[in-house]
PDB file of N, CA, C and O in Angstrom:
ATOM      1  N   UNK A   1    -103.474 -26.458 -26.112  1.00  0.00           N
ATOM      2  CA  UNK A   1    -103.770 -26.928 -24.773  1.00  0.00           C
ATOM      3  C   UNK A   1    -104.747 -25.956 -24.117  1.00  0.00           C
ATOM      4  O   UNK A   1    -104.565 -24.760 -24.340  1.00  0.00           O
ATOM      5  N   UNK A   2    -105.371 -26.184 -23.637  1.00  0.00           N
ATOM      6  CA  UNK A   2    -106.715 -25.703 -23.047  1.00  0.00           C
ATOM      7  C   UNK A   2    -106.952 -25.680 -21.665  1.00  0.00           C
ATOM      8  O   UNK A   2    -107.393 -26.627 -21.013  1.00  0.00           O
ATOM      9  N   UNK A   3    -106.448 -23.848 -20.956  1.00  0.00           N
ATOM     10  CA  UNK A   3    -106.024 -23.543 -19.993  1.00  0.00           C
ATOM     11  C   UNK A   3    -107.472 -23.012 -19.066  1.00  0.00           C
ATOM     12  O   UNK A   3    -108.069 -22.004 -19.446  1.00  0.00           O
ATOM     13  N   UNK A   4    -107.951 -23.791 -17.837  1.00  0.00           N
ATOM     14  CA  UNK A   4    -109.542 -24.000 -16.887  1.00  0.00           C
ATOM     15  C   UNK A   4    -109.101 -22.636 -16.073  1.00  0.00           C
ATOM     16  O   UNK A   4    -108.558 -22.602 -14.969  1.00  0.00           O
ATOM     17  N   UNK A   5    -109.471 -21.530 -16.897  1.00  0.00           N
ATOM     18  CA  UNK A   5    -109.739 -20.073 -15.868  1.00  0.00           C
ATOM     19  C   UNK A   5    -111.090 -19.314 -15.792  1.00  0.00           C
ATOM     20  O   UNK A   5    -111.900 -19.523 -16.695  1.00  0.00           O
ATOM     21  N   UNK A   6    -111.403 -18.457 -14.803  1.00  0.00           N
ATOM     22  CA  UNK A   6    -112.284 -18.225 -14.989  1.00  0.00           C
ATOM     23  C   UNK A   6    -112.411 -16.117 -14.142  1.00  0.00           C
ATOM     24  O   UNK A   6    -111.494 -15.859 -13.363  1.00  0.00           O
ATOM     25  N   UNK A   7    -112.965 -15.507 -14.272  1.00  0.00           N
ATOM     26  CA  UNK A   7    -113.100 -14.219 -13.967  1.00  0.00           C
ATOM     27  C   UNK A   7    -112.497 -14.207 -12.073  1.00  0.00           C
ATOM     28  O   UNK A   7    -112.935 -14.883 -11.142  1.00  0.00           O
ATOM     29  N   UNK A   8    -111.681 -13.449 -12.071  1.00  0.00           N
ATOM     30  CA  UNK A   8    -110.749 -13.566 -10.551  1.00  0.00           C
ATOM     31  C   UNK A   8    -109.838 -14.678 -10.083  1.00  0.00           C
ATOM     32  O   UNK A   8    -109.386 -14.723  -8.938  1.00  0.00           O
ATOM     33  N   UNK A   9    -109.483 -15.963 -11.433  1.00  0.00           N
ATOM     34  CA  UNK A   9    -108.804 -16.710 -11.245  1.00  0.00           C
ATOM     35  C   UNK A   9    -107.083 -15.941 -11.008  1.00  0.00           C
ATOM     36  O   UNK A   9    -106.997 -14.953 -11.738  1.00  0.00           O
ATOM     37  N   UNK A  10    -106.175 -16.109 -10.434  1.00  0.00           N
ATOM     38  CA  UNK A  10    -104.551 -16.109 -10.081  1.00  0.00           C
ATOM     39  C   UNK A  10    -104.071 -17.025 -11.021  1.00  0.00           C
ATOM     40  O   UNK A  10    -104.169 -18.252 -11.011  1.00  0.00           O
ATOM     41  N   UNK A  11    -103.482 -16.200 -11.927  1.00  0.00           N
ATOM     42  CA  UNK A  11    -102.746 -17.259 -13.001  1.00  0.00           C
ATOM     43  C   UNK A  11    -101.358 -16.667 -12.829  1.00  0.00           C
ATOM     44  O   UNK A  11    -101.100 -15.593 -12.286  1.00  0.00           O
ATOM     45  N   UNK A  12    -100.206 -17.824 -13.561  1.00  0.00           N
ATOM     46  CA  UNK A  12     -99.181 -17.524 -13.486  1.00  0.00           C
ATOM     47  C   UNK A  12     -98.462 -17.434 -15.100  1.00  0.00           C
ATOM     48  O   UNK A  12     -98.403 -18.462 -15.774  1.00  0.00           O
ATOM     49  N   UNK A  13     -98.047 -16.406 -15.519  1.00  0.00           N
ATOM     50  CA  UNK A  13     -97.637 -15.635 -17.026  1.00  0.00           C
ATOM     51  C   UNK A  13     -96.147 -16.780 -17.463  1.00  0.00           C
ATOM     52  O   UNK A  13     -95.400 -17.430 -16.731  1.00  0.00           O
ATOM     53  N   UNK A  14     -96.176 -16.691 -18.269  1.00  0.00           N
ATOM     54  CA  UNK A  14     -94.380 -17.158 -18.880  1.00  0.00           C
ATOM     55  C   UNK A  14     -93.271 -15.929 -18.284  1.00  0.00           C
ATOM     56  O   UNK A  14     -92.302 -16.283 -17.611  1.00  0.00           O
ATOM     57  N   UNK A  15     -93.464 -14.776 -18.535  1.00  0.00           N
ATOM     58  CA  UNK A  15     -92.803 -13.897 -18.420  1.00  0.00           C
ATOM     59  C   UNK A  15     -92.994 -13.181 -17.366  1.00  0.00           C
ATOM     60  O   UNK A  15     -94.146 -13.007 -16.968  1.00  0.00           O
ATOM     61  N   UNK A  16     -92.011 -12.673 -16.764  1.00  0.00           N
ATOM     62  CA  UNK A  16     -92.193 -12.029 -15.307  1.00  0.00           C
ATOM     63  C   UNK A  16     -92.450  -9.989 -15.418  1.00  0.00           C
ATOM     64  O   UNK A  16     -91.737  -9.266 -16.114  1.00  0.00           O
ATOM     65  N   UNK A  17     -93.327  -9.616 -14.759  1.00  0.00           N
ATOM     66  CA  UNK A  17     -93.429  -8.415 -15.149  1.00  0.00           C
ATOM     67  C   UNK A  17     -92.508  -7.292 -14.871  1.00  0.00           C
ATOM     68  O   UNK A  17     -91.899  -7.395 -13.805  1.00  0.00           O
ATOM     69  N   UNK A  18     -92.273  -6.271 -15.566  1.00  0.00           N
ATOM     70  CA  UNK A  18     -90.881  -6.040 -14.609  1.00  0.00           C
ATOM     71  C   UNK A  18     -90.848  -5.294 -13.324  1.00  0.00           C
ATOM     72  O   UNK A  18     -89.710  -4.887 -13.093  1.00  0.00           O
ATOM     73  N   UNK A  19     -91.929  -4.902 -12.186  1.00  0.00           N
ATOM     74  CA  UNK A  19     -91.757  -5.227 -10.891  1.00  0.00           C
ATOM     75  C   UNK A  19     -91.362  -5.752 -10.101  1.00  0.00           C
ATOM     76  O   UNK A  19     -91.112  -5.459  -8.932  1.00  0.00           O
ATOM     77  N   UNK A  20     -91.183  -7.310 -11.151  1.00  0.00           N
ATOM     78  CA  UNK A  20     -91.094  -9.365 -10.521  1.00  0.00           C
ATOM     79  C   UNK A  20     -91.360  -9.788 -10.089  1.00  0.00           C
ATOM     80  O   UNK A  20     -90.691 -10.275  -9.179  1.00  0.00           O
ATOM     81  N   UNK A  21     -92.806 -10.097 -10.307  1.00  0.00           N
ATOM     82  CA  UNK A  21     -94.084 -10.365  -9.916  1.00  0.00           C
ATOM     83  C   UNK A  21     -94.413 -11.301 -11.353  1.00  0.00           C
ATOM     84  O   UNK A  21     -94.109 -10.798 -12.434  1.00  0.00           O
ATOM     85  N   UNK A  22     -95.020 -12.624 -11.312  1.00  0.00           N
ATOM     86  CA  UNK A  22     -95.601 -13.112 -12.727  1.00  0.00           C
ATOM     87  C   UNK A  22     -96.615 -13.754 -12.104  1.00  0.00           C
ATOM     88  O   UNK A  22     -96.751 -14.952 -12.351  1.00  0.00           O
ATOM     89  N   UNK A  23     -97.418 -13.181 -11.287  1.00  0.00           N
ATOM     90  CA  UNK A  23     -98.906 -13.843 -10.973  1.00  0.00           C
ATOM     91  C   UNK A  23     -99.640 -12.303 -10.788  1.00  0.00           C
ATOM     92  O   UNK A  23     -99.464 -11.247 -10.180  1.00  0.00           O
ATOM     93  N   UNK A  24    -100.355 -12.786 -11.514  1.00  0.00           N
ATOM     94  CA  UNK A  24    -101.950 -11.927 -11.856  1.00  0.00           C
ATOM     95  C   UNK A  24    -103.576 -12.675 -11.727  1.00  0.00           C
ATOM     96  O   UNK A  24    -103.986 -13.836 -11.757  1.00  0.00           O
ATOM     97  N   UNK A  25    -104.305 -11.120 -11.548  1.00  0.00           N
ATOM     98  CA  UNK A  25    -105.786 -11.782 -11.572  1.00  0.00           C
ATOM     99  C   UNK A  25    -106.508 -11.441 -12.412  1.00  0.00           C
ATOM    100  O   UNK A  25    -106.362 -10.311 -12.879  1.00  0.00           O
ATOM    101  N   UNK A  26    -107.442 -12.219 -12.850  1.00  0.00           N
ATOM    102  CA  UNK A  26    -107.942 -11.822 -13.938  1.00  0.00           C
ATOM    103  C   UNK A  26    -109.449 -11.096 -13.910  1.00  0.00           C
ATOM    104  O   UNK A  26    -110.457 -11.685 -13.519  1.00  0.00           O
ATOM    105  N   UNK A  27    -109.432  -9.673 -14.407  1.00  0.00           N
ATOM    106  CA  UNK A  27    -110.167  -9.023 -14.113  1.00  0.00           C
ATOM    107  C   UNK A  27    -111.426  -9.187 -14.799  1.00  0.00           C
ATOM    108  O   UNK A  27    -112.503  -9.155 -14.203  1.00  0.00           O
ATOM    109  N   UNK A  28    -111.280  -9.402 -16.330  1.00  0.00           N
ATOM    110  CA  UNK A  28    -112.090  -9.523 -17.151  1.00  0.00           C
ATOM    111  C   UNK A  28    -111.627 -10.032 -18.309  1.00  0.00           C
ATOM    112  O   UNK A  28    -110.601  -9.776 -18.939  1.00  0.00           O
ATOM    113  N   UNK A  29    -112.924 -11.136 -18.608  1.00  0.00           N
ATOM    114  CA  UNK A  29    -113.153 -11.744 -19.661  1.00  0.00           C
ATOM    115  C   UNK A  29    -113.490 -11.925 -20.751  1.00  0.00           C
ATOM    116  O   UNK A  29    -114.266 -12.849 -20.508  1.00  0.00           O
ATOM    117  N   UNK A  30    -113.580 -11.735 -22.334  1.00  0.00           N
ATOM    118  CA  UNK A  30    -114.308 -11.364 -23.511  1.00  0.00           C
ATOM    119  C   UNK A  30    -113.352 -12.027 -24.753  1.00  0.00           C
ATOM    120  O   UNK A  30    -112.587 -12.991 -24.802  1.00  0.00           O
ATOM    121  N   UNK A  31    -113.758 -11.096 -25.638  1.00  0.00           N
ATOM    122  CA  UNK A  31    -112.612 -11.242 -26.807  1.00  0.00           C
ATOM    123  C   UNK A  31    -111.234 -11.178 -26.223  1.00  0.00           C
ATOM    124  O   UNK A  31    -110.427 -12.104 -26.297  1.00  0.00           O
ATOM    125  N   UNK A  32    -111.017 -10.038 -25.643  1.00  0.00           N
ATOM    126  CA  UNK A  32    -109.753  -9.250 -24.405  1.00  0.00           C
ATOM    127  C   UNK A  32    -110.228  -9.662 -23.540  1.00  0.00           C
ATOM    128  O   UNK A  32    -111.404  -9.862 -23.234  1.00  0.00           O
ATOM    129  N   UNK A  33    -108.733  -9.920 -22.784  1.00  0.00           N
ATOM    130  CA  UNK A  33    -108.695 -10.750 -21.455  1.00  0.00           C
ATOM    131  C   UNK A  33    -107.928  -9.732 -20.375  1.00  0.00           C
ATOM    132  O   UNK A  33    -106.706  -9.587 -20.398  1.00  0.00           O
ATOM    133  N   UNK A  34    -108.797  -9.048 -19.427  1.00  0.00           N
ATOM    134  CA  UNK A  34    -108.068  -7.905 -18.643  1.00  0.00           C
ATOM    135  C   UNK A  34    -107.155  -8.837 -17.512  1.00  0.00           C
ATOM    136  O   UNK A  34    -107.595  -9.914 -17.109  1.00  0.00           O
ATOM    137  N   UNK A  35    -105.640  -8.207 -16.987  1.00  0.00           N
ATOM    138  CA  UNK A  35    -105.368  -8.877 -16.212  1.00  0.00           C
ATOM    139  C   UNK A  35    -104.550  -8.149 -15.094  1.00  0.00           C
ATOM    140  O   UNK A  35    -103.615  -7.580 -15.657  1.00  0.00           O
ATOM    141  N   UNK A  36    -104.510  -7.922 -13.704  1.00  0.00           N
ATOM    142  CA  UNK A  36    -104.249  -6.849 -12.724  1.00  0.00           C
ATOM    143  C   UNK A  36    -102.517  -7.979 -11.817  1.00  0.00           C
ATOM    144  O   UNK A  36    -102.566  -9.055 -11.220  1.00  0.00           O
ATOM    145  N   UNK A  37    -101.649  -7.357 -12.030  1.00  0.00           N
ATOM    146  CA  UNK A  37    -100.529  -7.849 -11.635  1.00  0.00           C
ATOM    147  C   UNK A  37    -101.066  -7.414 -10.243  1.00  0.00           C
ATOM    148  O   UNK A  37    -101.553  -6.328  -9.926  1.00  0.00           O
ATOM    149  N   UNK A  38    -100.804  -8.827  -9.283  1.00  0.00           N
ATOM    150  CA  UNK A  38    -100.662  -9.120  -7.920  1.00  0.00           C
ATOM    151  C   UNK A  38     -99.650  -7.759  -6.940  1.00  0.00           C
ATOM    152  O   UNK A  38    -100.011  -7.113  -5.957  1.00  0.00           O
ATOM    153  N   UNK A  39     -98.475  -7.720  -7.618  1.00  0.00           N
ATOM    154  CA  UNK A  39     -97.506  -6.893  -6.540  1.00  0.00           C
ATOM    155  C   UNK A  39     -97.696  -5.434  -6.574  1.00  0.00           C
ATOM    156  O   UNK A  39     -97.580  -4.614  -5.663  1.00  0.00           O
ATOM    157  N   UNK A  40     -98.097  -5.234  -8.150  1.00  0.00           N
ATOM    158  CA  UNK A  40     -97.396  -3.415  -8.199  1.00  0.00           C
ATOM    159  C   UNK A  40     -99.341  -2.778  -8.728  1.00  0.00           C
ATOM    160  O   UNK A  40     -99.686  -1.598  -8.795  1.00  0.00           O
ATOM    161  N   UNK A  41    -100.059  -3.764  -8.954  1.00  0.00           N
ATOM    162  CA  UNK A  41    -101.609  -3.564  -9.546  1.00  0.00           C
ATOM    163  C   UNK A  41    -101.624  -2.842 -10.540  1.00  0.00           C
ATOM    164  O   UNK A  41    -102.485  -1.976 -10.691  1.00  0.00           O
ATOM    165  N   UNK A  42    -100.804  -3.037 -11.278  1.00  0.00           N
ATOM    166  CA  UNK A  42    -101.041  -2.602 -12.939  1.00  0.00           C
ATOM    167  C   UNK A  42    -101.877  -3.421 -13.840  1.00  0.00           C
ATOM    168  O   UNK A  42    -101.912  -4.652 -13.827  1.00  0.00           O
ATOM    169  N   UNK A  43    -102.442  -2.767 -14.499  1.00  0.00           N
ATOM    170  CA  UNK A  43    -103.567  -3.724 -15.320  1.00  0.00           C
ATOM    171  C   UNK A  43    -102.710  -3.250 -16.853  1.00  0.00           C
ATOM    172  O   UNK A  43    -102.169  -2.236 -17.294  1.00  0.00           O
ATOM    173  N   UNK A  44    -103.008  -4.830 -17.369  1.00  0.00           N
ATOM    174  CA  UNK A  44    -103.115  -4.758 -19.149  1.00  0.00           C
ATOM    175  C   UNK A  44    -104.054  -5.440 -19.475  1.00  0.00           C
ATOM    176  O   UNK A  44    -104.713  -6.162 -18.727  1.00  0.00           O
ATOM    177  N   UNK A  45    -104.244  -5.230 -20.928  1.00  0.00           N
ATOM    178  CA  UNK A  45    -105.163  -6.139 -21.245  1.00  0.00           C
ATOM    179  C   UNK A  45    -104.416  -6.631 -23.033  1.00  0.00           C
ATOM    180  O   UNK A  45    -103.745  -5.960 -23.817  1.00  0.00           O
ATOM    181  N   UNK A  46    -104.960  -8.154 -23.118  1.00  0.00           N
ATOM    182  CA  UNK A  46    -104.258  -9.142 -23.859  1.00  0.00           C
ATOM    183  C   UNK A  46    -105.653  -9.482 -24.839  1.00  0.00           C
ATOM    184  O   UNK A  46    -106.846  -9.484 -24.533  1.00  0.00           O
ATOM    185  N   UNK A  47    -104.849  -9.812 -26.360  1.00  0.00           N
ATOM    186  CA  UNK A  47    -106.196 -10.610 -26.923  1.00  0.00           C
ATOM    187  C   UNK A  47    -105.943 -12.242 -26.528  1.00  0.00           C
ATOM    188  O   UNK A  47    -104.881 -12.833 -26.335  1.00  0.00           O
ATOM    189  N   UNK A  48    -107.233 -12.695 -26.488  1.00  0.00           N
ATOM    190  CA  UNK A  48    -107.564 -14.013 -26.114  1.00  0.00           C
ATOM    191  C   UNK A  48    -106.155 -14.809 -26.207  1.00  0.00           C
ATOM    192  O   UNK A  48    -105.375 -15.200 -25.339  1.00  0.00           O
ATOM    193  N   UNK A  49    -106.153 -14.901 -27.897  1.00  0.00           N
ATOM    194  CA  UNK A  49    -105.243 -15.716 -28.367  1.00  0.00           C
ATOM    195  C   UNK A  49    -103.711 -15.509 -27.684  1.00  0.00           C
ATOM    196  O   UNK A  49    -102.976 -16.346 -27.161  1.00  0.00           O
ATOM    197  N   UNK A  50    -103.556 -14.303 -27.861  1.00  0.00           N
ATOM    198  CA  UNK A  50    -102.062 -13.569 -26.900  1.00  0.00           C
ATOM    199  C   UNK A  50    -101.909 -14.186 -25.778  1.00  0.00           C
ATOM    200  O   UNK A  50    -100.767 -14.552 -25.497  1.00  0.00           O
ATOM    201  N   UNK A  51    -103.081 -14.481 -24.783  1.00  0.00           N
ATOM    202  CA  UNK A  51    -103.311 -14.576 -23.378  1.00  0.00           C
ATOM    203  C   UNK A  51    -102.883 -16.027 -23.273  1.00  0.00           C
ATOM    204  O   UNK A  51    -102.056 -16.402 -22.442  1.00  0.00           O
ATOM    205  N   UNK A  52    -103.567 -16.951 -24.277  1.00  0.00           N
ATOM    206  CA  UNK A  52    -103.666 -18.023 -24.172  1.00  0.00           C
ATOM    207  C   UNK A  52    -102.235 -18.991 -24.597  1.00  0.00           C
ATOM    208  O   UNK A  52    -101.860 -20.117 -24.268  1.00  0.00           O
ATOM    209  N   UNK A  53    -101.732 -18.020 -25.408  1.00  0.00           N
ATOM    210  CA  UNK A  53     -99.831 -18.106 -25.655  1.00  0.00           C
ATOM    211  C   UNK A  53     -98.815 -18.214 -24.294  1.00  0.00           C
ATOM    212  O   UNK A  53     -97.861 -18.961 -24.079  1.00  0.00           O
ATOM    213  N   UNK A  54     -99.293 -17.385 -23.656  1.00  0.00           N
ATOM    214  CA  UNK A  54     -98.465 -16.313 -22.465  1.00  0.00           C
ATOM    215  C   UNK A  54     -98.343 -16.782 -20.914  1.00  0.00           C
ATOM    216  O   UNK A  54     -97.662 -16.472 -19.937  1.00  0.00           O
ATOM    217  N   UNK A  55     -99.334 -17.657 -21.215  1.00  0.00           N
ATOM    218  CA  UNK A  55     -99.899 -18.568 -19.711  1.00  0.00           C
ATOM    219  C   UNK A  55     -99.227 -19.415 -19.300  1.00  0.00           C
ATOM    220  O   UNK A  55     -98.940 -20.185 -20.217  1.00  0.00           O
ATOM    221  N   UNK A  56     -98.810 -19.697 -18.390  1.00  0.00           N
ATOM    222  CA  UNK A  56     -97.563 -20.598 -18.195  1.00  0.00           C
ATOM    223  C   UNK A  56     -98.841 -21.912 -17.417  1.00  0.00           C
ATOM    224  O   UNK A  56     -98.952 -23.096 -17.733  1.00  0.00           O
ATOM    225  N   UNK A  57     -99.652 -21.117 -16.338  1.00  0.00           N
ATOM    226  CA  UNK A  57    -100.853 -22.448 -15.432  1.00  0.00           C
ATOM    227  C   UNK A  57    -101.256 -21.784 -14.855  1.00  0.00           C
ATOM    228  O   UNK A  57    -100.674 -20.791 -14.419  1.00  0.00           O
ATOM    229  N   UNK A  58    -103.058 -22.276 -14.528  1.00  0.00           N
ATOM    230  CA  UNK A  58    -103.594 -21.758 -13.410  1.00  0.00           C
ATOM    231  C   UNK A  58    -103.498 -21.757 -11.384  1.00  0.00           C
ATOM    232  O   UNK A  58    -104.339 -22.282 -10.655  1.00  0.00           O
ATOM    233  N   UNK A  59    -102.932 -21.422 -11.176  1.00  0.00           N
ATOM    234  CA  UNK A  59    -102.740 -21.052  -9.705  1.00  0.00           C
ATOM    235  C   UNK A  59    -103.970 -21.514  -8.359  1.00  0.00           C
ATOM    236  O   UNK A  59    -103.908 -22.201  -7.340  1.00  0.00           O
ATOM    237  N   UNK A  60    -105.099 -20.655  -9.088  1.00  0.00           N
ATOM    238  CA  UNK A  60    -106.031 -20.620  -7.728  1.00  0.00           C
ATOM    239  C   UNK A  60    -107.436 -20.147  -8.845  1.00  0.00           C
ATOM    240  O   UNK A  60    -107.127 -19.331  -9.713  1.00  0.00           O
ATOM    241  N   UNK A  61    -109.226 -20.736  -8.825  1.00  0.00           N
ATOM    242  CA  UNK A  61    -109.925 -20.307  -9.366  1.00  0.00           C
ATOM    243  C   UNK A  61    -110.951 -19.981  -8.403  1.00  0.00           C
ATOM    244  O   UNK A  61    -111.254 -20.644  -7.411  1.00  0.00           O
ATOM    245  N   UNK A  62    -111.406 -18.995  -8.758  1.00  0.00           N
ATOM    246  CA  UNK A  62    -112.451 -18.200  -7.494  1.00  0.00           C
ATOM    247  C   UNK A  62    -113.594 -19.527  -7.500  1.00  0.00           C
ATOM    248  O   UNK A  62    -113.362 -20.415  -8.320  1.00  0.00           O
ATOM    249  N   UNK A  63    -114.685 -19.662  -6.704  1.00  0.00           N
ATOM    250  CA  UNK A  63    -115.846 -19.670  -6.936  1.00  0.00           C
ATOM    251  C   UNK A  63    -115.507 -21.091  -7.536  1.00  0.00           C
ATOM    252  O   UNK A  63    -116.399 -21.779  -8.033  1.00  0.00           O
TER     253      UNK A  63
END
C-alpha cells in the first residue's frame, strides 16, 4: 500500500514512542527516512522499507 508523504509531512507510526507521543515529522527524505517525534524532539532515522512497514497514515502534508 502506498503511503502520499512528503518532506515536513505529520505522520502517525504503529507504535507509540516511549515518551507517548506516535506522531512525527518528517525531516528528511532519501534511501533513509529521518523522522523528529512531535512531543519530546528526538530524531531517528528508518530505512525506506522499515518506514514504510511502521506507518500506520498520513496526518497533515506541508505545501
Amino acid at each position: 500500500m502506498y503511503k502520499d508523504y512528503k518532506l515536513g509531512s505529520i505522520v502517525i507510526m504503529k507504535k507509540n514512542h516511549p515518551c507517548g507521543s506516535n506522531e512525527w515529522q518528517i525531516t528528511r527524505i532519501g534511501t533513509d527516512i529521518k523522522i523528529k517525534c512531535l512531543n519530546c524532539g528526538r530524531t531517528i532515522m528508518l530505512p525506506r522499507i522499515e518506514f514504510n512497514k511502521k506507518l500506520k497514515k498520513v496526518v497533515k502534508n506541508e505545501n
